[in-house]
DRENPA-3360 file (N, C-alpha, C; in nm, 2 decimals, always signed):
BEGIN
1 = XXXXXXXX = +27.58/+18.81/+5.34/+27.70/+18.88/+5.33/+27.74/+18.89/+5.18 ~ +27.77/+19.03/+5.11/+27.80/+19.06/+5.02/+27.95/+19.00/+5.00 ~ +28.01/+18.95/+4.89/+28.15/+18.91/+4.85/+28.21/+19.00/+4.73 ~ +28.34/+19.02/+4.69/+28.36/+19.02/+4.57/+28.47/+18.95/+4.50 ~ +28.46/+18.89/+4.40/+28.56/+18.79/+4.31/+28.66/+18.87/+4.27 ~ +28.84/+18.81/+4.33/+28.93/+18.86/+4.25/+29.01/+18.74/+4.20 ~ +29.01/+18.77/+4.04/+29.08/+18.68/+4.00/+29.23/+18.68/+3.99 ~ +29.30/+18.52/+4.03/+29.45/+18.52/+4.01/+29.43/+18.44/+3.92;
9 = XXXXXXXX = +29.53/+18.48/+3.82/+29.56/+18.38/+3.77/+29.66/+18.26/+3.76 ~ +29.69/+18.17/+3.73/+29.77/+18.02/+3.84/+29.76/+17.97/+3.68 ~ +29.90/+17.94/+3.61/+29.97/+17.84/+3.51/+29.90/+17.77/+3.59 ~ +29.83/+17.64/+3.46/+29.78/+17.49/+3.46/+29.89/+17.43/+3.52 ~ +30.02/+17.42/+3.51/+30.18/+17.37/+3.49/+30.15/+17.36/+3.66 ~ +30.14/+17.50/+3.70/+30.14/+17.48/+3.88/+30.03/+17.42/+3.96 ~ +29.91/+17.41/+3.93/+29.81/+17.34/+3.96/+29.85/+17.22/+3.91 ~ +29.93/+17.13/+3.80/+29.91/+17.05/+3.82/+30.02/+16.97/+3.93;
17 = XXXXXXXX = +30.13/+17.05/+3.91/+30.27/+17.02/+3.97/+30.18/+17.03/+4.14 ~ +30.12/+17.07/+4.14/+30.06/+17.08/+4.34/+30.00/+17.00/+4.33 ~ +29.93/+16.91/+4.26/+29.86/+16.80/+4.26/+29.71/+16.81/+4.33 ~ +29.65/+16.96/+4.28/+29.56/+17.04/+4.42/+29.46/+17.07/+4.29 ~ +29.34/+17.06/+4.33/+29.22/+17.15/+4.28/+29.20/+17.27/+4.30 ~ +29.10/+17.35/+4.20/+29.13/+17.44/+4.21/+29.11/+17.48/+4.35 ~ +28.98/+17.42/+4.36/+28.88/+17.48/+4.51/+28.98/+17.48/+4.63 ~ +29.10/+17.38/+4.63/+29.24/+17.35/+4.71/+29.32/+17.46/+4.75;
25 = XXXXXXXX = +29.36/+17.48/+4.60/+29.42/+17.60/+4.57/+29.35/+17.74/+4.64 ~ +29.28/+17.75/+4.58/+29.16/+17.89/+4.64/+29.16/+17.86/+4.77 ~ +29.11/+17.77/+4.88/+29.13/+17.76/+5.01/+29.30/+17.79/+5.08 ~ +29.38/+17.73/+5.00/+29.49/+17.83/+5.07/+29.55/+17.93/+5.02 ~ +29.51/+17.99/+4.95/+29.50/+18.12/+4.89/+29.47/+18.18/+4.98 ~ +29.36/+18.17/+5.02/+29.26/+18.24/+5.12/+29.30/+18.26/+5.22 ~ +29.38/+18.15/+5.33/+29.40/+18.14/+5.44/+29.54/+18.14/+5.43 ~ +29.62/+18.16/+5.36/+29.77/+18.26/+5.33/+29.78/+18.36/+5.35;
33 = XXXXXXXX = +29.64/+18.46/+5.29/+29.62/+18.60/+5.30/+29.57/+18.67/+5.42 ~ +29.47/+18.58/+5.45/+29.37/+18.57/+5.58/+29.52/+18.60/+5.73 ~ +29.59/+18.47/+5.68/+29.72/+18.50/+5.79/+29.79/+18.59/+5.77 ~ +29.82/+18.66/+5.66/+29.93/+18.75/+5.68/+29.90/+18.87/+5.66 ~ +29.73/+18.88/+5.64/+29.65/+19.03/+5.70/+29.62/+19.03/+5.84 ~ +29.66/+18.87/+5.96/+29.62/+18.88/+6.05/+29.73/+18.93/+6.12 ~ +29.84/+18.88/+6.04/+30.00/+18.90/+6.13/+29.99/+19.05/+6.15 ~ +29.99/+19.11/+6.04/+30.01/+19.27/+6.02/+29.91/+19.32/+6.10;
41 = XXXXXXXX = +29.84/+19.30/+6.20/+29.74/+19.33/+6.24/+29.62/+19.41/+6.13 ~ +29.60/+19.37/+6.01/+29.51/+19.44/+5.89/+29.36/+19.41/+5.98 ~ +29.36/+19.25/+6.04/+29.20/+19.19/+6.08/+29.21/+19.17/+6.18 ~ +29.10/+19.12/+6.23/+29.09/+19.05/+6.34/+29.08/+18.92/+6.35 ~ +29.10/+18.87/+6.43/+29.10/+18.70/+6.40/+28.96/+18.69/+6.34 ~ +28.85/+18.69/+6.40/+28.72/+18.68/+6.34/+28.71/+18.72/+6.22 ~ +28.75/+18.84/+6.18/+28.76/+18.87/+6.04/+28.83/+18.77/+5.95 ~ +28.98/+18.75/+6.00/+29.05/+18.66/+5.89/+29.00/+18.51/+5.88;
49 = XXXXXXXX = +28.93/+18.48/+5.99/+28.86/+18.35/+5.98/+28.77/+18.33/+5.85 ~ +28.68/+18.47/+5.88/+28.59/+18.50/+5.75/+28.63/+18.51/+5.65 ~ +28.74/+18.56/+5.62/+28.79/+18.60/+5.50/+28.89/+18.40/+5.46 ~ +28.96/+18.36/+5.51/+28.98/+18.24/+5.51/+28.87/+18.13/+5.45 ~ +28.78/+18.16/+5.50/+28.66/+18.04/+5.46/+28.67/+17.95/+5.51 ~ +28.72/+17.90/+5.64/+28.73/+17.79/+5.72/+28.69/+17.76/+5.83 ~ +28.72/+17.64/+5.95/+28.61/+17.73/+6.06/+28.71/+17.75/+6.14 ~ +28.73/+17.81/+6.23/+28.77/+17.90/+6.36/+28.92/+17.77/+6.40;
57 = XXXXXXXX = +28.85/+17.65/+6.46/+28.93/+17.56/+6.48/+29.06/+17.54/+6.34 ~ +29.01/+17.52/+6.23/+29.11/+17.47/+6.12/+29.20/+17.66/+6.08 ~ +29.18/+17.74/+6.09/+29.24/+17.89/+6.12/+29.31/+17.83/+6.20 ~ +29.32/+17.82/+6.31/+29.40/+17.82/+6.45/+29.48/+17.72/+6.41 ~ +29.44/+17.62/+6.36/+29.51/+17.59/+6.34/+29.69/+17.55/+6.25 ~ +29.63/+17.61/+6.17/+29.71/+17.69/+6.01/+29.81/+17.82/+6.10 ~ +29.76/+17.90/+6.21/+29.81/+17.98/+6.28/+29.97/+17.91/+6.34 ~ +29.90/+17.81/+6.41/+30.02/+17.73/+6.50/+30.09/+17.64/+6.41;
65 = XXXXXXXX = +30.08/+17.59/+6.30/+30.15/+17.57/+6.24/+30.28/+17.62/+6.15 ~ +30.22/+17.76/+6.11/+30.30/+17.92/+6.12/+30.37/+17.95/+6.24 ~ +30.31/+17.90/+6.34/+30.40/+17.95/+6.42/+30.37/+18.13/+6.50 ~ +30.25/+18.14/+6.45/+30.15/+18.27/+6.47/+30.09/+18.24/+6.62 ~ +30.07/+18.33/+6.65/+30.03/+18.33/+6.83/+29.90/+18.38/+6.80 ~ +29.79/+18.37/+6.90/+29.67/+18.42/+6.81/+29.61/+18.56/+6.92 ~ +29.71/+18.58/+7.00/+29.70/+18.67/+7.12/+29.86/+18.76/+7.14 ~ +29.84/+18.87/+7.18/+29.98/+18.92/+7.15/+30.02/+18.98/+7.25;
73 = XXXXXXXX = +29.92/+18.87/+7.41/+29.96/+18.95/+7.55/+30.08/+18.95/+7.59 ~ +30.13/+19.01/+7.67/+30.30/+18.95/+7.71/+30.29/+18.87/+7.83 ~ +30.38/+18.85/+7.87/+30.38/+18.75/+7.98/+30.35/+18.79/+8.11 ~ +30.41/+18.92/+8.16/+30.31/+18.99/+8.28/+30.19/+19.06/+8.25 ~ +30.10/+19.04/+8.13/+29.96/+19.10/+8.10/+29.90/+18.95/+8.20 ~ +29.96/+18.84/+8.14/+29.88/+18.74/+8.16/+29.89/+18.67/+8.33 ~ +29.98/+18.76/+8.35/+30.03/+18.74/+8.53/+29.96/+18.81/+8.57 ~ +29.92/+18.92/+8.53/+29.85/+19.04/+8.62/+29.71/+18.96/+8.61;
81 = XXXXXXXX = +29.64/+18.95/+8.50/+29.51/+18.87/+8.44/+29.54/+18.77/+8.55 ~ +29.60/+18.67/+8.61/+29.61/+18.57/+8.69/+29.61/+18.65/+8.84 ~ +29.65/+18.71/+8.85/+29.66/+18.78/+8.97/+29.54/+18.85/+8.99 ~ +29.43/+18.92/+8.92/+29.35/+18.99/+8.93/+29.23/+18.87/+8.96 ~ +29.21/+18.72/+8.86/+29.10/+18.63/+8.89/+29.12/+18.61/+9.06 ~ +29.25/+18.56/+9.09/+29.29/+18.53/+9.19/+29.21/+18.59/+9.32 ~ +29.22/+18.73/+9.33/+29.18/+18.83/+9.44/+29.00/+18.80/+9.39 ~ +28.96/+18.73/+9.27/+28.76/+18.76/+9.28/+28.71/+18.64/+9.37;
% end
């Protein structure tokens, strides 16, 4: 998979005040962005996973911690879905 580098730049003052490395830093960078290209519907979860750099589980979980849903059925999608396994 092809990548490309964009650089932010981050005062030393705030890396140090976060008490985080860079590679720290760059991981939630990633999965900040990753989530709020997912909210906006920009990706797909599988995408923003990829774009995050983390695995699927630790996403999900950054989601629920946000407070992000990772499914956007409503509540009679998932009644009907219940109702339809029911009748197989």
């Amino acid at each position: 998979m092809k990548s490309i580098t964009i650089p932010v730049e981050v005062p030393t003052d705030v890396l140090i005040a976060l008490n985080e490395s860079e590679q720290d830093l760059k991981t939630h960078f990633q999965t900040a962005i990753a989530i709020m290209l997912f909210q906006e519907g920009k990706l797909t979860l599988g995408k923003a996973i990829q774009l995050a750099g983390v695995s699927r589980f630790e996403f999900e979980k950054s989601l629920a911690k946000s407070k992000i849903s990772i499914s956007d059925l409503s509540f009679e999608q998932i009644m009907s879905d219940v109702d339809t396994l029911r009748d197989l």
